[in-house]
C-alpha positions in Angstrom: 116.1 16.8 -62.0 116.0 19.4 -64.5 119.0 22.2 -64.3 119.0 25.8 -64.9 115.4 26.5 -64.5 114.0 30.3 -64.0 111.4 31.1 -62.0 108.8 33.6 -64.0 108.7 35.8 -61.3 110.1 39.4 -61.7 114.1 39.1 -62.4 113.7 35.7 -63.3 116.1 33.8 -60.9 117.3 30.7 -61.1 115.5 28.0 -59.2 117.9 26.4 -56.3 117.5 22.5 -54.9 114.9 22.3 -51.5 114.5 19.3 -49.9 110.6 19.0 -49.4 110.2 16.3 -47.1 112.9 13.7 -46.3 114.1 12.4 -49.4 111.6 14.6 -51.8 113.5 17.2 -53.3 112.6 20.1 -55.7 113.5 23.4 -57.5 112.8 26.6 -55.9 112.6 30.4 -56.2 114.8 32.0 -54.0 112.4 35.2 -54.1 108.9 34.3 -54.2 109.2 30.7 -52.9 107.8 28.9 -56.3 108.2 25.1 -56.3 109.1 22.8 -59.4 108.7 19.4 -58.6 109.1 16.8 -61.5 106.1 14.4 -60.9 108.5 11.3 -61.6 110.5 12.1 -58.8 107.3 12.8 -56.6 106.1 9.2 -57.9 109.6 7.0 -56.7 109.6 9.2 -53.4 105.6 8.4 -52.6 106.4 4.6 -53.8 108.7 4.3 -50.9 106.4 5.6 -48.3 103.1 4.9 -47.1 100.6 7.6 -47.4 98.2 8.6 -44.8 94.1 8.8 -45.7 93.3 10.6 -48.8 91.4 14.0 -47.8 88.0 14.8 -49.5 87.4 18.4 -50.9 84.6 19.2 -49.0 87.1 18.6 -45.6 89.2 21.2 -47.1 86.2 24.0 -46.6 87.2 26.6 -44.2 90.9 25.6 -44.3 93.4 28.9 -43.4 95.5 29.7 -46.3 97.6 33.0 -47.1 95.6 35.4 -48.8 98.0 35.9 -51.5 97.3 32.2 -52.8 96.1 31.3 -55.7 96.5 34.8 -58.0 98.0 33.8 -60.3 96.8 33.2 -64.1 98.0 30.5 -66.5 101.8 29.7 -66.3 104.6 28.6 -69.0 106.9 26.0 -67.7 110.3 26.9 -67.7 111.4 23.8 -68.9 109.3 23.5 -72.3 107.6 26.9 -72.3 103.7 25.2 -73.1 101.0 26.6 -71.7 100.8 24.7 -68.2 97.1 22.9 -66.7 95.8 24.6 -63.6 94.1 22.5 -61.5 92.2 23.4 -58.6 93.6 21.9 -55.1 90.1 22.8 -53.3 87.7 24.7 -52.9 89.2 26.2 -50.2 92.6 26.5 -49.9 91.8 28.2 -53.0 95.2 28.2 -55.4 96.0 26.1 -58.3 98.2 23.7 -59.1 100.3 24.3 -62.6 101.2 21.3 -64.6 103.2 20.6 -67.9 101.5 17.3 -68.7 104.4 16.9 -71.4 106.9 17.4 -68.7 105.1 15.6 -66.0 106.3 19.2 -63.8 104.4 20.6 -61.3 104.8 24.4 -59.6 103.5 25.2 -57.1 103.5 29.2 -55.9 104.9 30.2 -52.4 103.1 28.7 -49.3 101.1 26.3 -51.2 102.7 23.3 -50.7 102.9 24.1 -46.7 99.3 24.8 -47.0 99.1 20.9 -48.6 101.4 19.1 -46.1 99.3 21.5 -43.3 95.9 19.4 -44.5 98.1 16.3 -45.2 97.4 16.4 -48.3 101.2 16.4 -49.7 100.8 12.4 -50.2 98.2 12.7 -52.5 99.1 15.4 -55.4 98.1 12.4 -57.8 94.4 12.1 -56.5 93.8 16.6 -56.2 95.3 16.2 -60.2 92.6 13.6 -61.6 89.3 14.2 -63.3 87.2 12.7 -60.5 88.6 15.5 -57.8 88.3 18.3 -60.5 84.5 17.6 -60.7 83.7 17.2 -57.0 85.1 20.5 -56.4 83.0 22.2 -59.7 80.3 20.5 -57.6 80.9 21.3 -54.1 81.1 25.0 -55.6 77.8 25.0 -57.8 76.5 24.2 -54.2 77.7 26.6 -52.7 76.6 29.2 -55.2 73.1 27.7 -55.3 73.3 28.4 -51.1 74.5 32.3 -51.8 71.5 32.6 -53.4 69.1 31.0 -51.9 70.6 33.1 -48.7 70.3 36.3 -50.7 66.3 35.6 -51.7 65.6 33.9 -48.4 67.7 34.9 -45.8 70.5 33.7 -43.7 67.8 32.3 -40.8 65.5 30.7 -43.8 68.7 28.9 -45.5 69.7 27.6 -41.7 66.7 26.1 -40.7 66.4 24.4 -44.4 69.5 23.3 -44.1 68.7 21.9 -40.5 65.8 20.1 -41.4 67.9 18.7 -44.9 70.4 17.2 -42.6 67.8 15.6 -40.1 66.0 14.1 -43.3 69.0 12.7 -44.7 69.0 9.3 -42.7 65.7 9.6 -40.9 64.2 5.9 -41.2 60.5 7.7 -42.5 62.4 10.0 -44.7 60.1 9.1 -47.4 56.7 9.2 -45.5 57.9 12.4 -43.8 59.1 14.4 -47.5 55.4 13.4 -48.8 53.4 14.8 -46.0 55.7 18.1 -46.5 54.2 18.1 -50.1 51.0 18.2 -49.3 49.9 14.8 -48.2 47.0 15.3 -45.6 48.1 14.7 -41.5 
């Protein structure tokens, strides 16, 4: 583990040991709660366990989180001073996760990793950092822009009742029959 890290918080203290979880340990801010936690260390603490079921991003809608969350803009890590990746940990709790791909560091801001091991969701930092979960949640979002406005030219009881009848299409065994006599086919 890295020594002498500063948080970048005002007065810039210096990070102190946590212990995470049994036997995952990490740097912290003594002020605003900021976690460093070197992913190698995340990696030989996660081989010795077994993790629970990986969440999805669209279970993670509607999740409480502290408003102050997610806020922040890009980070330098303290320990190499590059420009860190933020990557998004869903959609809603709505905060980022920083990391120095060089370093193989990850910080999280105050609250935010008790908002991940509230979801259970602390196991599986490696899966919420990859590609594949970065573009789920770009699409779960685009869908949910796409609904706002639909709702906004429609209407909330318009967008509800589509919805409804979307969802009772989905695995209807004449789905196909059904959708063609909804575009026009003659009863």
């Amino acid at each position: 583990m890295a020594t002498h890290l500063h948080c970048d918080c005002p007065g810039s203290p210096q990070l102190q040991p946590r212990e995470l979880l049994p036997g995952l340990f990490a740097q912290a801010c003594p002020d605003c709660g900021a976690l460093s936690l070197e992913l190698e260390d995340y990696r030989r603490w996660l081989a010795g366990r077994q993790a629970g079921p990986a969440p999805l991003p669209e279970e993670w809608i509607g999740a409480p989180v502290a408003e102050h969350l997610g806020t922040r803009q890009v980070r330098l890590c303290a320990a190499c001073g590059r420009p860190m990746g933020r990557y998004r940990a869903g959609t809603r709790p709505d905060f980022h996760l920083d990391r120095c791909a060089p370093c193989q560091r990850l910080v999280l801001d105050g609250g935010e990793w008790e908002a991940l091991a509230q979801l259970g969701a602390a196991e599986h930092l490696e899966l919420i950092l990859s590609e594949p979960w970065q573009r789920r949640l770009q699409t779960l979002e685009a869908s949910e822009r796409r609904r706002q406005a639909l709702r906004q030219r429609l209407g909330d009881a318009s967008v509800d009742e589509l919805l409804r009848i979307q969802a009772w299409l989905q695995d209807h065994p004449q789905r196909r029959e059904l959708l063609a006599l909804l575009n026009g086919d003659p009863i």
